[in-house]
C-alpha positions, 0 to 999 in steps of 0.5 A: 434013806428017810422014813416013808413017812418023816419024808411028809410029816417032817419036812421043812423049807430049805433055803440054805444049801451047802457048796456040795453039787448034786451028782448027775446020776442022782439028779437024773434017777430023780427026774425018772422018778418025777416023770413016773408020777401020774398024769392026765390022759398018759398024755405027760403034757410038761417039761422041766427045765434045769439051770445049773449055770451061774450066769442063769440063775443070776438072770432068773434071780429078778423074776423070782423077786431076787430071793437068795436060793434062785442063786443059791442053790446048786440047782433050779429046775423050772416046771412048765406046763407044755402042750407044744411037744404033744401038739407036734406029735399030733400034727405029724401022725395026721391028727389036729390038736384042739389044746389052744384053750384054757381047760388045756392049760389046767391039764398041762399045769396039773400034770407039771404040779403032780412031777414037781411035787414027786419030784420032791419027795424024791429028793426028800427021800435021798436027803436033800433040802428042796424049796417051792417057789411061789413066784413063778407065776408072777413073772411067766413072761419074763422067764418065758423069755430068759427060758426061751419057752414056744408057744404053748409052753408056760411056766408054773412052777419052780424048785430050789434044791441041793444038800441042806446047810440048815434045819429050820423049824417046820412050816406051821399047818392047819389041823386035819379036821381044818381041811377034811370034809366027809361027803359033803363040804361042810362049811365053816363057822365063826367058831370053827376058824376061831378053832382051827387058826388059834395055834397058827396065830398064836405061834412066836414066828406069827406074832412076830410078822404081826408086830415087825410088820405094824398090824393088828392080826396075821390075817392083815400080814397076808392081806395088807402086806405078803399078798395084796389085792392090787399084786394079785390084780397085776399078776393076774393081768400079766398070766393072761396075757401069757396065756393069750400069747402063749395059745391058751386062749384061742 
């Protein structure tokens, strides 16, 4: 088992997994720990859907833009926001749920955020190799679909995971004094992002992003290529209509 603390500090992204299968007894000491995690009100409003099978990952493949590890890896569990399982308790002990609203799905979303990302560091902690997936979002419709989600289910985030069959460099990350403000928000100034984005610029993979993507700076790599307004402005529209149609927005 790792050190508590490499777990955090040197953790990596892992999209290559090896051919060896997660044991069910792991998986499921995993999943009890991840729904130990904490959670708004003791109320648990998510649910973690596992796929495993061959045929379901290659139909999940798509919607996560056809990256490698959906199908790749021995294991994708999908975290959902779920208010549906608490509303039906509610109504059968006499009690009208008032959840069809969009602070509820922040509720729901935040709870599934907290088990995904215990989930990891559990995983972590064992030794395998485990990647977020940013796309789900994007697509909650059509995974809601393949997933065959209710209503008042969506889903909020993915995972990859199996035993790791590469070491990647770390991620790059902003310094501790970037994101920590001391009582109040402290806002930042022309010299300080100057400071605080100079060793993420000036790392070889960054400068590589910048030349093989023809820009001037990283920071267009992001705006102009990686996450463009017009993407963010279609995914936009596709969540709320999944949270219209998913009873988030009564």
């Amino acid at each position: 088992m790792k050190e508590f603390s490499d777990i955090f500090l040197e953790r990596r992204s892992i999209r290559k997994y090896s051919s060896k299968e997660v044991g069910e007894t792991l998986l499921n000491d995993l999943l009890m720990m991840a729904c130990r995690t904490s959670t708004t009100g003791n109320m648990q409003v998510y649910s973690i859907v596992i796929t495993k099978d061959e045929g379901k990952k290659r139909e999940l493949a798509p919607s996560h833009f056809n990256q490698k590890m959906i199908t790749e890896a021995p294991v994708v569990l999908t975290f959902c926001a779920d208010f549906n399982r608490f509303n039906k308790w509610c109504r059968l002990r006499n009690a009208e749920p008032g959840y069809d609203n969009f602070l509820s799905f922040v509720t729901a979303a935040t709870d599934a955020l907290l088990a995904s990302q215990t989930f990891c560091v559990a995983a972590e902690s064992k030794g395998l190799g485990i990647c977020y997936i940013g796309t789900t979002t994007y697509n909650a419709d059509k995974i809601i679909e393949i997933l065959k989600l209710p209503k008042g289910v969506i889903p909020v985030t993915t995972i990859t995971l199996g035993w790791p069959a590469e070491k990647p460099e770390k991620t790059d990350r902003l310094p501790l004094e970037a994101i920590i403000h001391n009582e109040t928000y402290c806002d930042y100034t022309d010299e300080s992002i100057e400071l605080y984005y100079s060793e993420k610029e000036g790392r070889a993979d960054s400068l590589q992003f910048v030349k093989e993507n023809n820009k001037d700076t990283l920071a267009q790599v992001f705006t102009d290529v990686r996450y463009k307004k017009a993407d963010n402005n279609h995914f936009s529209q596709i969540l709320l209509k999944v949270l219209r149609d998913q009873g988030f927005m009564e």
